[in-house]
C-alpha positions in Angstrom: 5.8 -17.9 -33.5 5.2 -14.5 -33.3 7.9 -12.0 -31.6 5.1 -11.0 -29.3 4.2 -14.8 -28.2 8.2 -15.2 -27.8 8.5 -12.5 -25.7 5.1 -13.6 -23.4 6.7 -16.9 -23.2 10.3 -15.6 -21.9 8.5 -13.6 -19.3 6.0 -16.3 -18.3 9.4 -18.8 -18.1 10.9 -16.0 -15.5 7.7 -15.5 -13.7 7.4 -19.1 -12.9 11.6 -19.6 -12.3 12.3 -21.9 -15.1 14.8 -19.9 -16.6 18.7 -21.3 -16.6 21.2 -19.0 -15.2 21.8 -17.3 -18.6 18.6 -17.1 -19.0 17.5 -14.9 -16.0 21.0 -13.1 -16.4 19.8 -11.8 -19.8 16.5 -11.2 -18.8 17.4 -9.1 -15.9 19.9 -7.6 -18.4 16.9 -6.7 -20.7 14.8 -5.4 -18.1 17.0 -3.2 -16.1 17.0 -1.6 -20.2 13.9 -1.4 -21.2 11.7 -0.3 -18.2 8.4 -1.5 -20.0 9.5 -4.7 -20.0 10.3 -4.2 -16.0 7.2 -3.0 -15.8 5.8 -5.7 -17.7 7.3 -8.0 -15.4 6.0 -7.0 -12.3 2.4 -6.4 -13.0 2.3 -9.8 -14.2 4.3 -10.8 -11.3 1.4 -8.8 -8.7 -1.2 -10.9 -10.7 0.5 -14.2 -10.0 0.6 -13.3 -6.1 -2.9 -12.3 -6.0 -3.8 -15.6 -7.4 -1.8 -17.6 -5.1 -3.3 -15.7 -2.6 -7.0 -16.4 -3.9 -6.8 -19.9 -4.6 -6.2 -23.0 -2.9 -2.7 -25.0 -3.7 -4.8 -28.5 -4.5 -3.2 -30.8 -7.4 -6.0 -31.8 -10.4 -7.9 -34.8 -9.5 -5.6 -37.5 -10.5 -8.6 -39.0 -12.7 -8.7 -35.7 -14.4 -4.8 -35.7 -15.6 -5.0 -39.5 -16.5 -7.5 -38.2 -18.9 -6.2 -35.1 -20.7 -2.5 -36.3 -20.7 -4.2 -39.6 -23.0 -5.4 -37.0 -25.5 -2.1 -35.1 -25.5 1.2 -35.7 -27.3 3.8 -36.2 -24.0 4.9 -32.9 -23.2 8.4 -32.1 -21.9 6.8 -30.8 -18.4 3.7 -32.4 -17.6 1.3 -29.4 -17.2 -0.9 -30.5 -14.1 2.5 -30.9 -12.3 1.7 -27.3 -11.1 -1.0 -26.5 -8.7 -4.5 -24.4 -10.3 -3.2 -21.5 -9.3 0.0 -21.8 -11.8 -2.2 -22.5 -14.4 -4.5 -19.7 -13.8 -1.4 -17.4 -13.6 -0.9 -18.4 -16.7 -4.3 -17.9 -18.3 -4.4 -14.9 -16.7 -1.0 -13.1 -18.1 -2.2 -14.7 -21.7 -5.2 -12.7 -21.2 -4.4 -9.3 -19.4 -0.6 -9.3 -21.0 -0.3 -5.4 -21.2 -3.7 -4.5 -19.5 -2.2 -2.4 -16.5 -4.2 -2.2 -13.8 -5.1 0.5 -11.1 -3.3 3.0 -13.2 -3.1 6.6 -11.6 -5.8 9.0 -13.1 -3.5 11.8 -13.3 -0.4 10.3 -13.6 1.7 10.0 -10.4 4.3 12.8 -8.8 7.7 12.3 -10.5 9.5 10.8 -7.4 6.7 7.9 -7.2 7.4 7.3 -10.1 10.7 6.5 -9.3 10.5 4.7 -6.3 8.1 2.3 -7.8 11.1 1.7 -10.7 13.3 1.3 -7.6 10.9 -1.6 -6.6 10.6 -2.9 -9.5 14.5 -3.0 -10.2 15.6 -4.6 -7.2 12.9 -7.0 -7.3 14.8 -8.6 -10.5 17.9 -8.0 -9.1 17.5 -9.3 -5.8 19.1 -6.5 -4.6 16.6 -4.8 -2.6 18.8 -3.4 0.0 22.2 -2.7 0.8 22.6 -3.2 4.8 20.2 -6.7 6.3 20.1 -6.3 9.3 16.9 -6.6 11.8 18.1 -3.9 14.6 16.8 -0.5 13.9 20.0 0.6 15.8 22.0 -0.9 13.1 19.9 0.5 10.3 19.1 3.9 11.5 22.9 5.3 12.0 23.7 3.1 9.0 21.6 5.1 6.9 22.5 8.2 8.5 25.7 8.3 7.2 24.7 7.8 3.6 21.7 9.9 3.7 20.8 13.6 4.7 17.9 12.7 6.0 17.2 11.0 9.8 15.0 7.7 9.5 12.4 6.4 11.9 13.4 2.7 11.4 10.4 1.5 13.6 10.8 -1.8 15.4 7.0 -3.5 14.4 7.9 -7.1 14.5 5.6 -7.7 17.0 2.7 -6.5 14.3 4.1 -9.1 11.9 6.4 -6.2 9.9 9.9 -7.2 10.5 12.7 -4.7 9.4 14.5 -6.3 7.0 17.0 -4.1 6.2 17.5 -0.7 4.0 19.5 1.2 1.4 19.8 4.2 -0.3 18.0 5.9 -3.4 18.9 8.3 -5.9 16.1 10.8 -6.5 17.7 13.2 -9.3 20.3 15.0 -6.9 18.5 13.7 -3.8 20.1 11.0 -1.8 16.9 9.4 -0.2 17.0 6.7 2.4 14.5 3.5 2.3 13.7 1.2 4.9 12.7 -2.3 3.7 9.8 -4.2 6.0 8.5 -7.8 5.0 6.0 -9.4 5.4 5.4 -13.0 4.3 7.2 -13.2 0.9 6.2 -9.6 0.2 8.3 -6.5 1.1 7.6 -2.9 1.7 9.8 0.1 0.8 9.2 3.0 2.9 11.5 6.1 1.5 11.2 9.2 3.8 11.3 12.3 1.9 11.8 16.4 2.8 8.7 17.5 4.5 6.3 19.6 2.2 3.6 21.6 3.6 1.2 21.0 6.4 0.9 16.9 7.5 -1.2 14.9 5.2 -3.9 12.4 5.4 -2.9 8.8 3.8 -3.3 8.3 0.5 -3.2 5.3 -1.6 -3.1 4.1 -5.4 -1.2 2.0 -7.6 1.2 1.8 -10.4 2.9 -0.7 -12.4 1.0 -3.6 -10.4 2.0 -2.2 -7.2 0.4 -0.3 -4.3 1.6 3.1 -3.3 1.1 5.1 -0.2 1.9 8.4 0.7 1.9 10.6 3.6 3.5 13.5 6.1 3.7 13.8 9.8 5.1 17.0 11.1 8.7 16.7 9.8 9.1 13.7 7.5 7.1 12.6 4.3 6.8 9.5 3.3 6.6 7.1 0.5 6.0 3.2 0.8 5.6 1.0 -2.1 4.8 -2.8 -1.8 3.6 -5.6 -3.6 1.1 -7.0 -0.4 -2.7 -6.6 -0.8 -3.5 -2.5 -0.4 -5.8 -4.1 2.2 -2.4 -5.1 4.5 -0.4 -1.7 3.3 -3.2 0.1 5.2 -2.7 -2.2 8.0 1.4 -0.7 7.9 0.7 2.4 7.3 -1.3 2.7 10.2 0.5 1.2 12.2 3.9 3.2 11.4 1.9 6.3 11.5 0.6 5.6 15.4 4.2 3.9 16.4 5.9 6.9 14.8 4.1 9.5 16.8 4.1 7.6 20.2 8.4 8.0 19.6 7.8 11.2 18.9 6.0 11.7 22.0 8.1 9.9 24.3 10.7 11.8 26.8 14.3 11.5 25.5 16.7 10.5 28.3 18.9 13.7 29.4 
């Protein structure tokens, strides 16, 4: 076996969670140092939630697996154990290993970039933010102590985006603070950067297997990266955008 086909098959073990402990230790280990391999990771990790997504969770037809498993030697795991979409996860990596899709044309801005890394990391790590908490006036003085930067921390539960939590980000020299939203089993990291410029129309592309959006008001920018459909990012972004300005808007108590 090939070092290539060794490495696909590590990574496909980790993608489905049938590493040991010592295992996923050392393959977090060799992720957090090689960032291709990270990257790796999570395109192939996007692919195997757009396929859960897409396809129904039915077992084979039991007539079906009586079949193939006759013509087989007895594997250790019986492969139709796992639902189609497992199997066509698996296809699919063997096919598109390395194929990136919805790449930026132009390469993304430097701090994109990073946050997407950010994502990336602390989806391995689990780590993906330093304060839970669900009250926005837990998070929002939390952060404000750690960061230069005021945050919005929105409440839009109601919309099916609970705040999750948040944590901080090194950009460079820049101390950066991120709110993390979920949604489902997804999450969405929304960094809020120095304003530049006039306010900016939405706009969205992807990177590494995940969807980025970026945009300005009159006095924050902002970042969000997320592994949900760029269909439901939209649906966020939006909906921050509107929420955002109606606090804005609203008279502050004397």
């Amino acid at each position: 076996m090939s070092a290539e086909e060794e490495s696909l098959l590590r990574l496909q073990a980790a993608l489905d969670g049938e590493l040991d402990a010592e295992g996923a230790i050392a393959f977090e280990r060799d992720c957090a140092a090689d960032p291709a391999l990270a990257a790796r990771f999570a395109r192939a990790r996007a692919r195997d939630v757009a396929l859960r997504e897409a396809l129904p969770v039915e077992p084979a037809p039991a007539a079906l697996r009586a079949r193939i498993e006759a013509m087989a030697p007895p594997p250790r795991k019986k492969l139709f154990d796992a639902p189609p979409y497992a199997l066509a996860a698996s296809l699919a990596l063997s096919v598109l290993a390395g194929y990136g899709l919805g790449q930026w044309r132009s390469g993304p801005p430097q701090d994109e970039r990073a946050l997407v890394s950010a994502f990336i990391r602390t989806q391995i790590s689990g780590g993906n933010v330093d304060i839970a908490n669900s009250d926005r006036h837990v998070i929002k003085p939390w952060l404000a102590h750690r960061a230069p930067l005021s945050v919005a921390a929105l409440d839009l539960s109601a919309a099916g985006f609970p705040l999750a939590g948040g944590r901080v980000e090194a950009l460079g020299e820049r101390i950066v603070p991120v709110l993390v939203y979920a949604r489902r089993e997804h999450r969405i990291d929304l960094t809020e950067l120095p304003v530049t410029g006039a306010p900016g129309e939405t706009g969205f592309s992807s990177l590494d297997g995940l969807h980025v959006a970026r945009w300005s008001d009159s006095d924050r920018g902002y970042v969000a990266v997320s592994d949900l459909p760029e269909v439901e990012l939209k649906q966020f972004v939006e909906l921050f955008r509107v929420e955002s300005q109606r606090e804005r808007e609203e008279p502050r108590p004397r």
